[in-house]
N, C-alpha and C positions, 0 to 999 in steps of 0.2 A: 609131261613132268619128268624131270631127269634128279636121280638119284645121288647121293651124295655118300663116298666113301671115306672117311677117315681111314688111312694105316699109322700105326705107332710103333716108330721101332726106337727099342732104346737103347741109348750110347751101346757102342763096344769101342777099345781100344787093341785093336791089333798090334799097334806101334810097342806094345807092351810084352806080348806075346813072344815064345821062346821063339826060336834061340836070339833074337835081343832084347827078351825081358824076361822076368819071370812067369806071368801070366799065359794062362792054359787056356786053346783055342776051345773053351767051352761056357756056354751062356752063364751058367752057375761063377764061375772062376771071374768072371766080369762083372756079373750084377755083385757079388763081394766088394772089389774094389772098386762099384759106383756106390755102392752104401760106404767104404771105408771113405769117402772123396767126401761125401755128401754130409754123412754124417760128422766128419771132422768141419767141415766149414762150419755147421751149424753148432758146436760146440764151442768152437771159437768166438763165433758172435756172442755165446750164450755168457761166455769168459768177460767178453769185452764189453757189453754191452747188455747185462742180465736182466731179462725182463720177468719182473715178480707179480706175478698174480695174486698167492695168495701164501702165507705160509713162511717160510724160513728161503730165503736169500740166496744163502747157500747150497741148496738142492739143483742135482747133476738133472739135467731132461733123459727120460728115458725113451731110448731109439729105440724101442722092440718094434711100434709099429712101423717105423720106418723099414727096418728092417725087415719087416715080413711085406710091405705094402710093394718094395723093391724086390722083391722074390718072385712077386707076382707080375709084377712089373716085365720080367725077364723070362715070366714061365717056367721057372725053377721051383723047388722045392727048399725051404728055407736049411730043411737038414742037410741038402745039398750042397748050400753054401758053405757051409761053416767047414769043409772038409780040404777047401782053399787059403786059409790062414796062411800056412806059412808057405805061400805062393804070394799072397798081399805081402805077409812082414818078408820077404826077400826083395821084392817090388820097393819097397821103403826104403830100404837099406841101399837096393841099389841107386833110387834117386835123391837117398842122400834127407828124406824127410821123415818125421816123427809128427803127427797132426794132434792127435791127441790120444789120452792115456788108453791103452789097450786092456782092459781087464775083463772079468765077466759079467761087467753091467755094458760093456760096448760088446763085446765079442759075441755073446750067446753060442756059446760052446756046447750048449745042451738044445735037443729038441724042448722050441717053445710049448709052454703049457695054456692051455685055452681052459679058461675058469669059466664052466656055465653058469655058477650062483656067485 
């Protein structure tokens, strides 16, 4: 009986990486801007095409798990992430793209809080 090995590696973009981009050859600095990629697609859909479960219409989706699910993802630490911002907003800038609004419900600029009750 022969065994069966899944590996999972996820995305990195080198092509990004200094000195012709702004992104830092570090797993953290990348799984950022695969949450900033991932999560802007998904907000866009969510713009274009809102699907309401239950509630008010106009409610933004909240990425924290995304964002912590991709931390893991990458074997980072999520307060790791957040320390590459403006390595993403110089990345934008230089390709010239805005995906969607930057603020503290997308950014998480603070170490996430884990509610036991």
């Amino acid at each position: 009986m022969t065994s069966s090995v899944i590996t999972f590696t996820p995305p990195t973009f080198e092509e990004y990486e200094t000195p012709r981009g702004w992104l830092q050859h570090d797993p953290a600095c990348h799984a950022l801007w695969y949450y900033y990629i991932t999560a802007s697609n998904n907000y866009r859909e969510h713009i274009e095409d809102p699907i309401v479960l239950e509630g008010d219409p106009d409610v933004i989706p909240d990425f924290s798990q995304l964002f912590t699910s991709i931390a893991m993802m990458y074997g980072v630490q999520p307060e790791k992430m957040i320390q590459f911002w403006s390595n993403v907003d110089m990345q934008c800038r230089t390709l010239e793209i805005v995906l969607m609004p930057m603020n503290d419900k997308f950014r998480f600029n603070k170490k996430p809080e884990i509610r036991t009750q």
